[in-house]
C-alpha positions in Angstrom: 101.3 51.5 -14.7 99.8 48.0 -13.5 98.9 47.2 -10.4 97.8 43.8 -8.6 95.3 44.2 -5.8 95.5 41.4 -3.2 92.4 40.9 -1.7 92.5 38.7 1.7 89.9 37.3 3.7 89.4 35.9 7.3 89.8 32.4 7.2 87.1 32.2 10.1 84.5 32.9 7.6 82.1 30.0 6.4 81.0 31.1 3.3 83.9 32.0 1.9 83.8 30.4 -1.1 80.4 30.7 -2.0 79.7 33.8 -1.0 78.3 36.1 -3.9 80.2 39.5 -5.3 77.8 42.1 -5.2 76.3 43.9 -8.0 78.4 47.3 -6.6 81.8 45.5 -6.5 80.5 43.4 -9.7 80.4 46.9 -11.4 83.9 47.8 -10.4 85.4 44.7 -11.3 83.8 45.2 -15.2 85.4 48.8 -14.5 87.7 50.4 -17.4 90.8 50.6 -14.7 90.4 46.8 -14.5 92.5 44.6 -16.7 91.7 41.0 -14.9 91.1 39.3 -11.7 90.6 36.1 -10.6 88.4 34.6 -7.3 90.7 31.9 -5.6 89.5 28.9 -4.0 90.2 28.3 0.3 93.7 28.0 1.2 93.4 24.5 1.9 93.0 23.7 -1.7 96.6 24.9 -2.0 99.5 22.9 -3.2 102.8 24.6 -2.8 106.1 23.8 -4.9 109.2 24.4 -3.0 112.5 24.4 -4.8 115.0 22.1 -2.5 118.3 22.0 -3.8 117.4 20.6 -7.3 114.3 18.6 -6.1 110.8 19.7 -6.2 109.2 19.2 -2.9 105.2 19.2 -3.1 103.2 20.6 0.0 99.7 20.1 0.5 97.6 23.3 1.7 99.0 26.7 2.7 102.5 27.3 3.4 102.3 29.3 6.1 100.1 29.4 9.2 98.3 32.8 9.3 94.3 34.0 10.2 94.2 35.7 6.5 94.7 34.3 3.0 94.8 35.4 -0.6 91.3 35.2 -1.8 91.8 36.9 -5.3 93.6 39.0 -7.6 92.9 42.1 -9.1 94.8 43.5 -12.1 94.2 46.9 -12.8 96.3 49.9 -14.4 96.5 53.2 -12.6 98.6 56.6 -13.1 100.4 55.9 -10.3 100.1 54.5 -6.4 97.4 57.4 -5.1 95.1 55.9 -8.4 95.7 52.9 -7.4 94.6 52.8 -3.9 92.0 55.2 -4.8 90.8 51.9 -6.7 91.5 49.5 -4.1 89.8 51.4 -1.9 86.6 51.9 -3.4 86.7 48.0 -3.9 87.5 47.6 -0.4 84.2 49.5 0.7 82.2 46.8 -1.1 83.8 43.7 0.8 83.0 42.4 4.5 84.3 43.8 7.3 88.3 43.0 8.1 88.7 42.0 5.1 92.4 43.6 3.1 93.6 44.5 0.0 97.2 44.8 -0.4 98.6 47.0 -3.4 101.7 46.3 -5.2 103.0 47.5 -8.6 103.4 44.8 -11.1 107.6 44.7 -12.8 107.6 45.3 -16.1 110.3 43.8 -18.4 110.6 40.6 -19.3 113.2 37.5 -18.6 115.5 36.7 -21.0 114.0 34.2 -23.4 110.4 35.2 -21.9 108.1 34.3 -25.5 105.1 35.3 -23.2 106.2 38.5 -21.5 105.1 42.5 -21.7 
């Protein structure tokens, strides 16, 4: 089954964005459990769509004021929930301290006329 690991970070922290993975969580990322993942920029550099009724409404930054945000995604596939925050976790050992990695299961299916889907 596929997972995504959410990894968030405090936005209090400076270096952020340039702050280098290390060669431990490096080696985890390049893992065989991993299928992806992706480092996001700040939350400022956000721009959110918001359906209104028929019109798109465009919103500049984060949509929602909060002390965390989304700093990456992790794809990876696991037996089931234990494997997969058996992986999280060991990821989460490598990061800085209060950071979070939320763990969801990922549908599968697709939408009807999906070309692109599983």
């Amino acid at each position: 089954m596929q997972y995504a690991l959410l990894a968030y970070t405090s936005t209090e922290a400076t270096d952020r964005a340039t702050r280098p993975i290390t060669d431990t969580l490096a080696s985890r990322l390049d893992g065989p459990n991993v299928t992806g993942w992706a480092r996001l920029h700040a939350d400022e550099s956000a721009t959110t769509l918001r359906n209104d009724g028929g019109r798109t409404l465009l919103t500049d930054g984060p949509f929602i004021d909060s002390k965390e945000y989304l700093a990456g995604v992790i794809l990876i596939e696991a037996e089931n929930l234990d494997g997969a925050l058996a992986i999280a976790e060991e990821m989460l050992q490598e990061t800085r301290p209060g950071a979070a990695i939320e763990v969801r299961p990922i549908l599968e299916g697709r939408f009807p006329g999906d070309r692109h889907g599983a």
